[in-house]
Structures are given as C-alpha cells and as structure tokens.
N, C-alpha and C positions, 0 to 999 in steps of 0.2 A: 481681468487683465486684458490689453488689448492684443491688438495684432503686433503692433511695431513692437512692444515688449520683447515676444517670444522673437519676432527674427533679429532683432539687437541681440536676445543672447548666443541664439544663433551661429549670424553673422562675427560674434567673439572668438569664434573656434577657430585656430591657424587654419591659414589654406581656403575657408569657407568664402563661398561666391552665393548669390541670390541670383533667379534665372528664372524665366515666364513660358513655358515652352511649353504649357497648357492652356497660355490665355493670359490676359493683363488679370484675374483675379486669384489667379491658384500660384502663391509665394512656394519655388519649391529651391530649399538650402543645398547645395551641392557642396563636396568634398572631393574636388580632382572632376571627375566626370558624373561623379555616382551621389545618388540622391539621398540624403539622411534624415527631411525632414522636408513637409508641403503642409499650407497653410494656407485653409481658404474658409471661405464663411459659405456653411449650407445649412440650408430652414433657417434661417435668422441665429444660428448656433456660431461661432467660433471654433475650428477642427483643427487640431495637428497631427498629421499622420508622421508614426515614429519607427524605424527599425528595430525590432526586439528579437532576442533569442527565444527561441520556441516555448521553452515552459515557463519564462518569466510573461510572456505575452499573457500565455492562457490563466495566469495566476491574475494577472492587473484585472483581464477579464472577469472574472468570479469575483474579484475583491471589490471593484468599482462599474456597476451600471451604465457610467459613462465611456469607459473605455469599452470600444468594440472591436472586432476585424476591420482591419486594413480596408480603406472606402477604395473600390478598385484599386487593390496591390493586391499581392502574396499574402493571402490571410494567415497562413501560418508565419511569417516574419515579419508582419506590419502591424502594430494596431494603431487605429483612431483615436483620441482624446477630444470628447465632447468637451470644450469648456465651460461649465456651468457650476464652480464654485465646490463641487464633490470631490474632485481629485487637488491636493492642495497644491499649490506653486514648484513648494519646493519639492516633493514629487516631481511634478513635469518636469522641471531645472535636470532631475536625476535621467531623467526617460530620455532626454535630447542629449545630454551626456554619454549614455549608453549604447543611443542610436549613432552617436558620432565616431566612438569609438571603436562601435563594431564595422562600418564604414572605412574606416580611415586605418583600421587595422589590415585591410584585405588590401591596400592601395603601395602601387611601386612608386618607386623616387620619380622615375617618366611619366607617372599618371598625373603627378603633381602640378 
C-alpha cells in the first residue's frame, strides 16, 4: 500500500487536516491541533505512527514484529507500523480508527 492510501483514509476522518511541521517528508494527520497519525518512509520502509491505548499498544507489539514503540513519541501511547505486508490493511484501517478516536475524544468544540 502506498503513502497517499493511508493519508486519503486519513484525511476521511471529520475535522482532519495534513501538516509538515517536521519537514516536507514526515505527513503528520491532525485532528483540531493534536496529532493522530505521521507518515514517513525510514530505511526504505513505509511507517505510520498511531495513537494507542496502552495495553492494546503492547498487545499489537507481541502480536506483530512489525509494529514497534512509537519512533520518537510516547512509547507507551504510540506505536509504529512497519509496512511490510505482515500486519493486514484492514488492521491498520482499525489502528488509525482507534488512533482517531482516541484523539478526537479528548478535543472541545473551540479546539475544532
């Protein structure tokens, strides 16, 4: 899957804006002010770093090799998603779901 994929679904979510405020290569989704998801290619890999609740995080970890700690975030509420065909689509689709939700749950009507 490529990049545009994941920020098209992204970028589907109400309210969702795309913002470069790392650099023209690190896609990072925002919800009001707050980050729900960043998308960059490191070692020739494909990454999306996702906001997760704490034991779901450390569960993806043990479950999938490819999902790691948050690449510079909060490792206990971030993990990484290596794309490399291991963790299935519709998975991620759930994880950027998740990540949105948990985001977009903590946000006032003025954050909007």
């Amino acid at each position: 899957m490529k990049m545009q994929n994941f920020l098209d679904y992204c970028l589907s979510k109400p309210f969702s804006k795309l913002d470069y405020p790392f650099g023209p290569d690190i896609a990072v989704i925002k919800v009001g002010s707050r980050m729900f998801a960043i998308i960059q290619v490191r070692e020739n890999n494909l990454n999306i770093s996702l906001k997760c609740e704490p034991i779901l995080a450390e569960f993806l970890r043990y479950q999938y090799k490819s999902v790691i700690p948050g690449y510079h975030l909060n490792k206990k509420h971030w993990n990484t998603v290596i794309i490399d065909g291991s963790v299935p689509i519709e998975e991620i689709n759930k994880l950027i779901d998740h990540s949105y939700e948990l985001v977009f749950s903590k946000l006032t009507k003025e954050s909007l």
